[in-house]
C-alpha positions in Angstrom: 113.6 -57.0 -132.2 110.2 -57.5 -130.9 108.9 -60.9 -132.1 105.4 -60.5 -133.7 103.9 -64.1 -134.2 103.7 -64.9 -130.6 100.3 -66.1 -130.9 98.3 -65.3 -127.1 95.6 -68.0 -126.2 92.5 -66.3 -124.9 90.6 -68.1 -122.5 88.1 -70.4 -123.0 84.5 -68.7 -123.7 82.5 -68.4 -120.9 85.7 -69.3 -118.2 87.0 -67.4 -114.9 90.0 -65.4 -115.3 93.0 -67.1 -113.8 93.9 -64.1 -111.4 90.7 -62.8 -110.4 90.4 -58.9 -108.6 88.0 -58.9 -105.5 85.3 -56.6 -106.6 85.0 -53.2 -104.5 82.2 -53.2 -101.4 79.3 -51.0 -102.4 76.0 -50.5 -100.9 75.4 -50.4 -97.5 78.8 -52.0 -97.0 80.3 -49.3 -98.3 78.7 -46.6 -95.8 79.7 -48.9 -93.1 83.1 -49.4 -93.4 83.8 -45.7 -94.5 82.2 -44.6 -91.2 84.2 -46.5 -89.5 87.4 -45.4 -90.6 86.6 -41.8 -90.7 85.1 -42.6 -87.1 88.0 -44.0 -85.8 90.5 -41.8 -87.0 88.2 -38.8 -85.6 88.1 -40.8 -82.6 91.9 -41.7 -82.3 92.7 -37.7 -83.1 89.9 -36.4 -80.5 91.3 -38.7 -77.8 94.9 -37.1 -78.8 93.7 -34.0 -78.9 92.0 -34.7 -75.2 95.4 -36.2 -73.8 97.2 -33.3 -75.4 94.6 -30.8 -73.8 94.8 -32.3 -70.5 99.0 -32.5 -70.4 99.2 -29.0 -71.4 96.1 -27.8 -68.5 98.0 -30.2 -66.2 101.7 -28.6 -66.7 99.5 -25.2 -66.5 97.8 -25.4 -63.1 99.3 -24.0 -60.0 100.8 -26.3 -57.3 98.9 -27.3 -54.4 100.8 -25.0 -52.4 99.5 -22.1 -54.3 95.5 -23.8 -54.9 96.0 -23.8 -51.2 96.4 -19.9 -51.3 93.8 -18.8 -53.9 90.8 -17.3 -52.3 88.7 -14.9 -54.7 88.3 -12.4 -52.2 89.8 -11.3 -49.1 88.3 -12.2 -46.0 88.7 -10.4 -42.9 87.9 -11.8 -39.5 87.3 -9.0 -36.8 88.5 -9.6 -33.1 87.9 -7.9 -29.8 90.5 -7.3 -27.5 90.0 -10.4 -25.3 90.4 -12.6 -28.9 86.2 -13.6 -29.3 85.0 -12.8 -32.7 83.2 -9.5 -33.6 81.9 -9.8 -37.0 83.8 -11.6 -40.3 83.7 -9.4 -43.4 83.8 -10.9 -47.0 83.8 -14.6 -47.5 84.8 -16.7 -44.9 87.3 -19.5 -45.7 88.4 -20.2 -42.2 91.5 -22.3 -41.1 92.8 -24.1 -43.5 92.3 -28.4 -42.5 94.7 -31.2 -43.8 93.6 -34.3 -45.2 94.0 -36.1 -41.9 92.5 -33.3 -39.7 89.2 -33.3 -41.6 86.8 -35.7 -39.6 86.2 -39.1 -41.7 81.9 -38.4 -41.0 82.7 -35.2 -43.0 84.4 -37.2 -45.8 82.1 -39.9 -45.6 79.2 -37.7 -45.8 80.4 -35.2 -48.7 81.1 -38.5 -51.4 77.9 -40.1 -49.8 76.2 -36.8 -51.2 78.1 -35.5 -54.1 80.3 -38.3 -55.4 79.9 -41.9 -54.2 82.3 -43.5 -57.2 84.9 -40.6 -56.8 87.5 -43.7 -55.9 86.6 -45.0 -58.6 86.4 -42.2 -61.7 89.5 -40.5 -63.4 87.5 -37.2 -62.7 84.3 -37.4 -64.8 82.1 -40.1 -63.6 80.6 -41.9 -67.4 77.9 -43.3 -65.1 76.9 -39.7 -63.6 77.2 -38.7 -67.3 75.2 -41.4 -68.6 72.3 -40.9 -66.3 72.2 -37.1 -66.9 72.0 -37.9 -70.4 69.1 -40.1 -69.7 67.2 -38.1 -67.4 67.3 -35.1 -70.1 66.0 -37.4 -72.5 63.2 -38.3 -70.3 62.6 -34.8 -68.8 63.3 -32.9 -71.8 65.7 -30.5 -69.2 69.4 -31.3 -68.0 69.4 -32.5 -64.1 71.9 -31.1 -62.1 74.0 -33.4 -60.1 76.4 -35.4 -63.2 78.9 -33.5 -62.3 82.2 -35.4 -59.9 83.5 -33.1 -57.0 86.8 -33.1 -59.5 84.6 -31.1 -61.7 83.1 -28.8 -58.7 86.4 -28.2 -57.6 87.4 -27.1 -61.2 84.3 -25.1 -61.0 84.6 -23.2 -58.1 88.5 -22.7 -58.4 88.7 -21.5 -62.2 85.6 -20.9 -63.9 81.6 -19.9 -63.3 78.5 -21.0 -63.1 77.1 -20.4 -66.3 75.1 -23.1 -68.0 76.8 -23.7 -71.4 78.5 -26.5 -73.1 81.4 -24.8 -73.7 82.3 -24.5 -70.0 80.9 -27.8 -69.0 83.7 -29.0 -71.5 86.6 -26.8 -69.8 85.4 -28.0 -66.9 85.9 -31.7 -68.1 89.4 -31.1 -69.1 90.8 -29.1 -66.5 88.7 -32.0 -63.7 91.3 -34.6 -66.2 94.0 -32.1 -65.4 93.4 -32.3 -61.8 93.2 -35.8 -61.2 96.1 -35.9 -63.6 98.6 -33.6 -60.8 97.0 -34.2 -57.7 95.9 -37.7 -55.7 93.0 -38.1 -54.8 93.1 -37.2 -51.2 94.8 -33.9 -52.1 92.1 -33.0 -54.6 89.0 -34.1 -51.7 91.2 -31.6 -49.1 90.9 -29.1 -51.4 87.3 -29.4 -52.7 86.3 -29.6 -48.6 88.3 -26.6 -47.9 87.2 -24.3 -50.8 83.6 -25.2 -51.1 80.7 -22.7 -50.5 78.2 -23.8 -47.6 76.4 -20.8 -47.4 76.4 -17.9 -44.9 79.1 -16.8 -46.6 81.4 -19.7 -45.5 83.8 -21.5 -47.6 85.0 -24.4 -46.4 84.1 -27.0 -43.6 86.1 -25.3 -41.0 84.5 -21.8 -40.9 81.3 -23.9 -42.0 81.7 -25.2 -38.5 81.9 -22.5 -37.0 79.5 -19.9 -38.6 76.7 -23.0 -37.5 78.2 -24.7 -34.7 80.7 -22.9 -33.2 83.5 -24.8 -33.3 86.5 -25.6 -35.4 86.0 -28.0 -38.7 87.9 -31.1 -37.3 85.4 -31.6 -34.1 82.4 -32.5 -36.4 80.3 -34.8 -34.8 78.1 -37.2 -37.2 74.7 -35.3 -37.7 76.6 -32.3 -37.7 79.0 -33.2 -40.7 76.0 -34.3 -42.2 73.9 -30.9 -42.2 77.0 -29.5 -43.5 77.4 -32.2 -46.5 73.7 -31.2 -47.4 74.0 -27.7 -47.5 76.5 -28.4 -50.9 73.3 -28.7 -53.1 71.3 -25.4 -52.2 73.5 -23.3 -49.6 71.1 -20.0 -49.8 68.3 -22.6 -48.5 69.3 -25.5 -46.3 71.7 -22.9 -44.2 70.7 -23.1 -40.5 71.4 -19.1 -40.2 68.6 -19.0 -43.3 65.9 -22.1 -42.0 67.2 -24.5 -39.0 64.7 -26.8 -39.8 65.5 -26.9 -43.5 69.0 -27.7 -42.8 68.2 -30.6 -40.3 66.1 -31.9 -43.0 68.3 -31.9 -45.6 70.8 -33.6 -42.9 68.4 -36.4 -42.3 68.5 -37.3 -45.9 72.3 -37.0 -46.1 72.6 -39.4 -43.1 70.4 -42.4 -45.4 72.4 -41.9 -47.9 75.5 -42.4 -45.9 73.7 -45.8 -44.3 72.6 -46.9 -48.3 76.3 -46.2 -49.2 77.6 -48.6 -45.9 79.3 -45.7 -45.1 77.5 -45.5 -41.4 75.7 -48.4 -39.8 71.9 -48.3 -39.5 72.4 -48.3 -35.3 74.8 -45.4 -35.4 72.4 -43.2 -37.8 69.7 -43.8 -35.5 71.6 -42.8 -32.6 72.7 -39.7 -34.5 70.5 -36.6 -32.4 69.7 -33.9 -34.5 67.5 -32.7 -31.8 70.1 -31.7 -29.5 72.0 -30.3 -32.3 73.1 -26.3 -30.9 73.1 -24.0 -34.0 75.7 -20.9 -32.9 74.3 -17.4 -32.8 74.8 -14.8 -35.0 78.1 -12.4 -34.3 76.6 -8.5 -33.4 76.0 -7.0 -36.3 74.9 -4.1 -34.4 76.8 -0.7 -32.5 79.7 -3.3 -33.0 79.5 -2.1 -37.0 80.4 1.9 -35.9 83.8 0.4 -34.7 84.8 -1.4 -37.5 83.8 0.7 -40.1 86.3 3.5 -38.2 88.9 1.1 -37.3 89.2 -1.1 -40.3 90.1 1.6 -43.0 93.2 2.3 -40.8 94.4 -1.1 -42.6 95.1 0.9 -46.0 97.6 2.2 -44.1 98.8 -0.2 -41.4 99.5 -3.1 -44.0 101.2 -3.8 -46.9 99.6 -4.6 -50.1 97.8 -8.5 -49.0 95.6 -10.2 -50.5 95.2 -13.5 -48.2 92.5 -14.0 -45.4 93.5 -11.4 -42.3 92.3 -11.8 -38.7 92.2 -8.1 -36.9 92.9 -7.7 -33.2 91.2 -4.6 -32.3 91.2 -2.8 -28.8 87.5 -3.1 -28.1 85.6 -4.7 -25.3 82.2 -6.5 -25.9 81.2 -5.9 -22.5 81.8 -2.2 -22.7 80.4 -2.1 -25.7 77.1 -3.7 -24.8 76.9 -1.2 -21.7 77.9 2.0 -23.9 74.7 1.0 -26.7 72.7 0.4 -23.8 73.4 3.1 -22.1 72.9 5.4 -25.3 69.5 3.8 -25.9 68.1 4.1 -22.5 69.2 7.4 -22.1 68.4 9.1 -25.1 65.3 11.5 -25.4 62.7 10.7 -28.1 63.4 11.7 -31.4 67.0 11.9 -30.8 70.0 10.1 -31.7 73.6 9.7 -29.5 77.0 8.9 -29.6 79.5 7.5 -27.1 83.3 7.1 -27.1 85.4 5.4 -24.6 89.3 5.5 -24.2 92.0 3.6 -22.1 94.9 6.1 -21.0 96.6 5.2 -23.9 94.1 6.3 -26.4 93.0 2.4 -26.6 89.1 2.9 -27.5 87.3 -0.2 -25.5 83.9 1.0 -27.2 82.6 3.4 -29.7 78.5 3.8 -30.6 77.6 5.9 -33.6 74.3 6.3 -33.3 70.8 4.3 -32.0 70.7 1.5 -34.2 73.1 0.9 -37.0 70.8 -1.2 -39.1 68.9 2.1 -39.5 71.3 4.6 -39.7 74.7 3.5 -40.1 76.4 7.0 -40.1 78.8 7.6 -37.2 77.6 10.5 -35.2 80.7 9.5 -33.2 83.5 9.7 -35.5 82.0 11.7 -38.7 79.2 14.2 -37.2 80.4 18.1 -36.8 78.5 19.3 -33.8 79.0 22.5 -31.5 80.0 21.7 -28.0 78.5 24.8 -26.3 80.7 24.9 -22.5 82.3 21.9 -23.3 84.6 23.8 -25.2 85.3 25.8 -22.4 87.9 23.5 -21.4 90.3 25.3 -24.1 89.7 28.5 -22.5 90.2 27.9 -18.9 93.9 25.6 -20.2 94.7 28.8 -21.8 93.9 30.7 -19.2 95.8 28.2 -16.4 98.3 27.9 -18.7 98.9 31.9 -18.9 99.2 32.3 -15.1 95.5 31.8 -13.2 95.2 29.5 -10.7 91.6 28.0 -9.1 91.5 30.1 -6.6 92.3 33.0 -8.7 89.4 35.9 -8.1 87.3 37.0 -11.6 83.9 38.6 -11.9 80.6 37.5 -12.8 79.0 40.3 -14.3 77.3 41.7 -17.5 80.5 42.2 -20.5 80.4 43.2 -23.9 83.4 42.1 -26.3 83.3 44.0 -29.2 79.7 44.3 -29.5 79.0 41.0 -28.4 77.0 40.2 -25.1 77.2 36.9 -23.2 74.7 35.9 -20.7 74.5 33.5 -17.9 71.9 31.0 -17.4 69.1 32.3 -15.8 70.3 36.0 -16.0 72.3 36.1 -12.6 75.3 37.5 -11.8 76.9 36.0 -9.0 79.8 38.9 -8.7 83.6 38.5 -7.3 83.8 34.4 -7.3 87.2 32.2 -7.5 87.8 30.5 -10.9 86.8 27.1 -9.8 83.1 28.4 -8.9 83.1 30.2 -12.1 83.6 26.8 -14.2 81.7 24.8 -11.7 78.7 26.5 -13.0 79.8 27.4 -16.2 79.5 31.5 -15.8 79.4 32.3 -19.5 80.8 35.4 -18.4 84.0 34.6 -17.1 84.6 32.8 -19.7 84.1 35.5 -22.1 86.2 37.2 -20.5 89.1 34.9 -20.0 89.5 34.4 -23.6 89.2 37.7 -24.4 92.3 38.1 -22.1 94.2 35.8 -22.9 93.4 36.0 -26.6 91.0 33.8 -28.4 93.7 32.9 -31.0 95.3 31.3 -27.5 92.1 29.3 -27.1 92.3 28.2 -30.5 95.8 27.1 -30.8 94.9 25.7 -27.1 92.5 22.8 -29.2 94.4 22.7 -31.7 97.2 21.4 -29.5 94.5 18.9 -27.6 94.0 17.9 -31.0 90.4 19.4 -32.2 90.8 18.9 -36.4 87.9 21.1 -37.5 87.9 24.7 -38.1 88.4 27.1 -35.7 87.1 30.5 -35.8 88.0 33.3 -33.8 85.2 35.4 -33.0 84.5 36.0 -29.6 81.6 33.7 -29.2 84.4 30.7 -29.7 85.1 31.0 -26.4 81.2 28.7 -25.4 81.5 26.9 -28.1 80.4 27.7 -31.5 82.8 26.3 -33.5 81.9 22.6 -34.6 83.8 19.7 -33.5 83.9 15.9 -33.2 82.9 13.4 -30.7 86.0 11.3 -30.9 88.6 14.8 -31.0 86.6 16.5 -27.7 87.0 12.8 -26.1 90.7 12.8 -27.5 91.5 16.3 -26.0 90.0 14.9 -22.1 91.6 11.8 -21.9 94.9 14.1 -22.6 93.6 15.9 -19.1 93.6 12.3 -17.8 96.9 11.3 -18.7 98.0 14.7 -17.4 99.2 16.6 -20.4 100.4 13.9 -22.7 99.1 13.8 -26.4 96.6 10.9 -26.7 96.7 9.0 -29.9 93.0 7.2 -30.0 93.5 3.5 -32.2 91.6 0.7 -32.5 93.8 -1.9 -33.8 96.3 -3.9 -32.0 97.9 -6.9 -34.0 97.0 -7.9 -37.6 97.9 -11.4 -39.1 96.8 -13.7 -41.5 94.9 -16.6 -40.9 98.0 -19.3 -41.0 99.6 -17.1 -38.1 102.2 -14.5 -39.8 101.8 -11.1 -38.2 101.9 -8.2 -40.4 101.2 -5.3 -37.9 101.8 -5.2 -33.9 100.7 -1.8 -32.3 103.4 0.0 -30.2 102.5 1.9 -27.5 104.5 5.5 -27.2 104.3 7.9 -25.2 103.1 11.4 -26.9 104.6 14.8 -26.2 104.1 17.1 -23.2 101.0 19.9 -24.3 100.9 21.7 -21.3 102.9 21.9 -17.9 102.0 19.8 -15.2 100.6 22.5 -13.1 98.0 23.2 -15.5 96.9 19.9 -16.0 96.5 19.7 -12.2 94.6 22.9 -12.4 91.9 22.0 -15.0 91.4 18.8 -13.1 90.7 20.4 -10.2 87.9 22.6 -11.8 86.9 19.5 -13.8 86.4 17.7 -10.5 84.6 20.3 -8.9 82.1 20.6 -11.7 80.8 16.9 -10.9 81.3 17.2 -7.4 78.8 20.3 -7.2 78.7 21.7 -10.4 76.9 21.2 -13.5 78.1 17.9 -14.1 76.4 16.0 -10.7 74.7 13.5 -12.5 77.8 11.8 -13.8 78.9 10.8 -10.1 79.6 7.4 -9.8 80.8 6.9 -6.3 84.5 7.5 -7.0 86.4 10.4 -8.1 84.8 11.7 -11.3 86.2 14.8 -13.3 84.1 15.9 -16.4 82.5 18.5 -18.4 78.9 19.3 -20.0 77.9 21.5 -22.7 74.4 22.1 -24.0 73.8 24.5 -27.3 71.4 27.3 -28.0 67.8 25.9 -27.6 69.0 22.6 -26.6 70.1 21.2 -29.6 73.0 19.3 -28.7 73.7 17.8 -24.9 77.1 17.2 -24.5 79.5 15.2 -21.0 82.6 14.2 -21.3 84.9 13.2 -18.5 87.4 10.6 -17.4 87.6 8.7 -13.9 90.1 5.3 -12.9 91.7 6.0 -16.6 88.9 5.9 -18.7 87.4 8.9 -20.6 84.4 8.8 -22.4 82.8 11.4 -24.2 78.6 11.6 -25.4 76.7 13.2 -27.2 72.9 13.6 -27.6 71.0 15.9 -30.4 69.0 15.3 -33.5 70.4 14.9 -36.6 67.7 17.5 -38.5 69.6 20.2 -35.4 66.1 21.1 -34.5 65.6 21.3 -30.6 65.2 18.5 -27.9 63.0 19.7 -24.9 64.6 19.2 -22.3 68.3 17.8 -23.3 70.9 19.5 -21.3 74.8 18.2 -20.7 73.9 17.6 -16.8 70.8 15.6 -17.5 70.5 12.8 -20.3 74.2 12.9 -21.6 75.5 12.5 -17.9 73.3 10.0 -16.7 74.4 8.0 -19.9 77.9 8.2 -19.0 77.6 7.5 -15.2 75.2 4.4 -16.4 78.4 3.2 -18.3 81.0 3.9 -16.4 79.8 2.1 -13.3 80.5 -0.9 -15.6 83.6 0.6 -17.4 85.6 1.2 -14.1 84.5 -1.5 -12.1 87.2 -3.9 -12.0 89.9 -1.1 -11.7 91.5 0.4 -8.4 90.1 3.7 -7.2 92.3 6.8 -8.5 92.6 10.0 -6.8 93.3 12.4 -9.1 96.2 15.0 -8.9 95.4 18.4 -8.4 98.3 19.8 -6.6 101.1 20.6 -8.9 103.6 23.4 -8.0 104.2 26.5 -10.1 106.8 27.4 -12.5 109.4 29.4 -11.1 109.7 31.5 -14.1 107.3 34.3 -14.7 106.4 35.9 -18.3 107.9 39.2 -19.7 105.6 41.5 -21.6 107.7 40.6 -24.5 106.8 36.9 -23.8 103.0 37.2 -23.7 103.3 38.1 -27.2 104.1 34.2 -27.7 100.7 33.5 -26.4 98.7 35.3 -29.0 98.5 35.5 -33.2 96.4 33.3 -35.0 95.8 30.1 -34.8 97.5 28.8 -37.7 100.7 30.2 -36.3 100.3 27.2 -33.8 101.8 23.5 -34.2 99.4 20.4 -33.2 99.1 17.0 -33.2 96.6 15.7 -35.7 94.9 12.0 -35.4 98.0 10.1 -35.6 100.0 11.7 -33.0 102.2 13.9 -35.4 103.2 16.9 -34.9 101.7 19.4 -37.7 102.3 22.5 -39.3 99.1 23.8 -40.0 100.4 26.4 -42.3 101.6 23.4 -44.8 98.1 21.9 -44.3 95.5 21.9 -46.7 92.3 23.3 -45.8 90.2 20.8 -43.8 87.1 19.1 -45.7 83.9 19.0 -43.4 83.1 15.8 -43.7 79.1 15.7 -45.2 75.9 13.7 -43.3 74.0 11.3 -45.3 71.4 13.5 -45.9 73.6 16.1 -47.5 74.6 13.1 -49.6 71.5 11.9 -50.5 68.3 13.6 -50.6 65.3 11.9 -48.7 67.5 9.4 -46.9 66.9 7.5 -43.5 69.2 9.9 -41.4 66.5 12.2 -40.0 67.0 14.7 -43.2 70.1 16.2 -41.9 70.4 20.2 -42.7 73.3 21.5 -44.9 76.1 23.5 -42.5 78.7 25.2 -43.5 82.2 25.7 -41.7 82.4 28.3 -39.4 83.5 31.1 -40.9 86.7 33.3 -39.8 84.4 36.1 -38.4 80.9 36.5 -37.8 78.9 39.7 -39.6 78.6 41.6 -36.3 82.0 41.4 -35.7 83.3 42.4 -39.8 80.2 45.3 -39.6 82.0 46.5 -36.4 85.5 46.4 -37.8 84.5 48.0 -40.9 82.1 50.7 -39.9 78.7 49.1 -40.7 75.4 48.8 -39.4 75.4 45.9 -36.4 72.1 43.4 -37.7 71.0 40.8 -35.1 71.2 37.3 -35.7 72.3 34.2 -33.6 75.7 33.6 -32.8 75.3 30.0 -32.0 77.4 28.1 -28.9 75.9 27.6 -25.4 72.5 27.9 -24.5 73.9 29.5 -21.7 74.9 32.0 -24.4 72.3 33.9 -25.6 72.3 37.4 -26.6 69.8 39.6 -26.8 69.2 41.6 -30.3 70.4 44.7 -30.3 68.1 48.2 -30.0 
């Protein structure tokens, strides 16, 4: 039981409780010591959330095997066939330099400017971050320049340049996560090699060599400095954009360097900027008609890569600067030309599109659809060769009409019982009107189709001088056959692919293509290809050696057309406007030879003199009526080889799209306003009115200009 009379003494009035309780903190106290604990905590959790952040970007980013690797884009760095550079397409990242190959002036010079505590900094720099702070408090704008080359690097490798807080703060943790994985010396080798100097260059080596020259780890002291400066405004200090700018902006690099005691004050004033050779720009010129035919070929050379690619490619820079110059002294006013050179194994050493490419980048040499006028006669007289004539074989030069169609001669002459060779010597429309009407123009037909012409063919009698539309690079194809005496020619442009770091991913093979024609026909077609340079129509293409070649001109000289091959070479040109509205005065023999003599004389100069072979002996066997059937139907009956050297069945073929001129493409460009054509068709109107009964209207048939017709009564 509780005991109630417990009496309880209360304290004395006016005393101190024995145990007294510490009052609580209010006031200003109060606010204090709360913020501090809510600050600290917040502090303690941001800084786990930071080292959480960091650990997790760190175990995230890709080894430096793979950093190494990453490139945004694909650069390709274009060779010519003696290994000098042509022209680099898409960023330029160069050869890859180790940390000990990168000159210590380049290092020294690159902290000097960007990061002179990066030793010292775990990859934001609270100085640099301080100061920026500062400066936008004093400026009322944020200053470029707080940011470590950690941070660049970060930058450049994973995010963008956009101006907000929220990347500058990814930026801060993945520049933690770096310095985190990597050393320091790993993460300065890859900021120097990834880094954008302008010109399109990434990195110190092709830096080096886009302005100097030379490889990355030859650097000399003012040049590592010009290239250290160019970091802060590439588009600006570049030598390729202002030369003095950039040696400027080096200048102030190389104080730095002295203030930082990274270079004494002796050796910067010894330091010659003066005598400082900035390299010259690569071609950008004909050089571009090339690549832009060779280097889709890659799509189908290569398997799917992504890294940086160097392209060995067949063509010679000093053939290519005497085929443009040739073209351009050459050409008559107004007009444009085209020029293809091959090797005897289809190897083309230089190809020019048109008269400047910076005005007119479409390829008249590879893309245009142009008629040939005589050149094309070349067909007809292999199919006639190949059916039994001979050179020396007896024909007539006189008036013929082929089913209502009436060839002329040049001049209107008639020069009666000549030999074959005379009669393609001078191009006698006649004869050859009446050769492929002989032997069946269906027979000429499949004849180009087998020496590899890719555009429609028609078959109306006025095929035989050259109506039907063809390519520049296909006639020149279809010569150099000739040359290598009846072997398919394969042109290509590309010899060896490989990536920068040295694996080869394609190697060119040379093979020999099949037999088109017999031996004794080739040997005949040279021989009247000889003869027509010798004393023919061709003279102007002699070059003091043993020349075999071919011109063709069009109706109202529209097109001028030689193409021949001498010591192994064959080039074909052309010459015309690109509107197809006449050119006084442009005839095969005249501005289109003297081009091609003009270039040869260089082409063939360093190789032995060839006779060619003319004498062949004839097949023993001699055709059957039955037989000659063989060597007529139409032309799709016959098998070719297309561009790649395949063997075709042009009855499995889809029909061939005529490729389109840029001013077909768009209206009012800068090609000359090209005029719509469409493909020949399969027969012209006089001949379907004839077949069918009709009324015969005039009209122009089109081909050589030695092939004009007059209009009927």
């Amino acid at each position: 039981m509780a005991r109630s009379d417990i009496r309880r003494t209360p304290p004395p009035s006016g005393g101190r409780p024995r145990n007294p309780q510490k009052q609580p903190p209010r006031g200003w106290r109060l606010l204090v010591r709360r913020l501090l604990v809510w600050g600290g905590s917040l502090g303690l959790l941001a800084l786990v959330s930071l080292v959480v952040a960091v650990g997790l970007a760190a175990r995230t980013l890709p080894d430096f095997d793979q950093l190494k690797a990453n490139q945004n884009e694909q650069m390709i760095v274009v060779r010519a066939r003696d290994g000098s550079e042509l022209v680099t397409l898409g960023p330029s990242y160069g050869k890859w330099l180790s940390a000990g190959q990168i000159p210590q002036v380049m290092k020294d010079a690159i902290l000097s400017t960007e990061d002179k505590r990066y030793y010292s900094h775990v990859g934001i720099d609270p100085i640099g971050v301080a100061r920026s702070f500062q400066i936008r408090a004093q400026t009322g704008a944020w200053r470029q320049g707080g940011s470590t080359i950690t941070q660049q690097l970060a930058r450049t490798v994973f995010l963008n340049n956009t101006k907000t807080f929220g990347r500058k703060l990814r930026e801060a943790v993945l520049a933690l996560a770096l310095e985190w994985k990597f050393s320091k010396s790993q993460i300065l080798e890859l900021y120097l090699n990834k880094v954008y100097f302008g010109g399109g260059a990434y990195g110190v080596d092709s830096a080096a060599r886009k302005f100097f020259g030379h490889s990355g780890d030859q650097l000399s002291l003012p040049e590592a400095a010009i290239i250290a400066g160019l970091v802060k405004a590439p588009s600006h200090y570049a030598p390729t954009a202002d030369a003095e700018a950039a040696v400027g902006r080096g200048q102030v690099v190389l104080g730095l360097m002295v203030e930082n005691k990274k270079v004494s004050s002796s050796a910067a004033q010894d330091a010659d900027f003066k005598g400082l050779k900035f390299a010259q720009e690569s071609g950008q010129n004909s050089v571009r008609y090339f690549t832009d035919w060779a280097l889709p070929q890659l799509d189908i050379l290569l398997p799917e890569n992504t890294e940086p690619i160097e392209v060995w490619t067949t063509l010679d820079p000093k053939l290519q600067g005497a085929a443009t110059d040739s073209i351009t002294r050459n050409v008559p006013g107004g007009a444009q030309g085209a020029l293809v050179s091959m090797d005897r194994d289809g190897a083309v050493l230089a190809l020019v599109g048109g008269t400047d490419y910076v005005t007119s980048n479409y390829n008249r040499a590879t893309n245009a659809v142009r008629q040939p006028g005589s050149a094309w006669k070349l067909f007809v007289y292999l199919a006639a060769l190949e059916s039994g004539y001979t050179p020396t074989s007896e024909v007539v030069d006189e008036p013929v009409t082929i089913q209502g169609w009436s060839p002329r001669n040049s001049g209107g002459t008639y020069a009666g019982k000549i030999d074959v060779r005379t009669a393609f010597a001078y191009s006698k429309n006649t004869v050859a009107a009446q050769l492929g009407n002989e032997v069946g123009f269906s027979s000429v037909a499949g004849m180009a189709r087998r020496f590899g012409i890719t555009t429609p063919i028609s078959t109306v009698p006025s095929m035989v001088l050259g109506s039907n539309e063809v390519r520049l690079i296909d006639m020149t194809r279809a010569f150099a056959a000739v040359s290598a005496q009846g072997q398919a020619i394969e042109p290509y442009g590309i010899t060896k692919v490989a990536t920068t770091a040295g694996r080869v991913l394609y190697q060119h093979t040379s093979k020999q293509g099949p037999s088109l024609v017999p031996l004794s026909v080739t040997a005949g077609i040279t021989d009247l290809l000889q003869t027509a340079v010798s004393i023919g129509t061709g003279r102007a293409a002699q070059i003091g050696r043993p020349v075999a070649g071919k011109t063709g001109t069009t109706t109202s000289n529209k097109d001028g057309w030689f193409l021949g091959f001498s010591s192994g070479i064959t080039t074909g040109v052309w010459m015309g406007r690109d509107d197809d509205k006449p050119v006084p005065g442009l005839q095969g023999g005249t501005a289109p030879a003297r081009a091609f003599a003009s270039y040869m004389k260089i082409a063939v100069a360093g190789r032995p003199v060839e006779q060619f072979q003319t004498q062949a002996q004839l097949p023993s066997w001699q055709l059957e009526p039955d037989d000659e059937a063989n060597f007529s139907g139409r032309p799709e009956d016959y098998y070719y080889v297309d561009e790649q050297g395949n063997l075709i069945d042009p009855a499995k073929q889809p029909a061939i799209e005529r490729p389109r001129s840029p001013a077909q493409e768009v209206p009012g460009g800068n090609s000359g306003g090209l005029v719509p054509a469409s493909p020949p068709p399969a027969a012209n109107d006089d001949f379907l009115n004839e077949a069918t009964g009709g009324s015969k209207p005039g009209g122009r048939s089109g081909g050589s200009s030695e092939n004009r017709t007059p209009p009927p009564n």
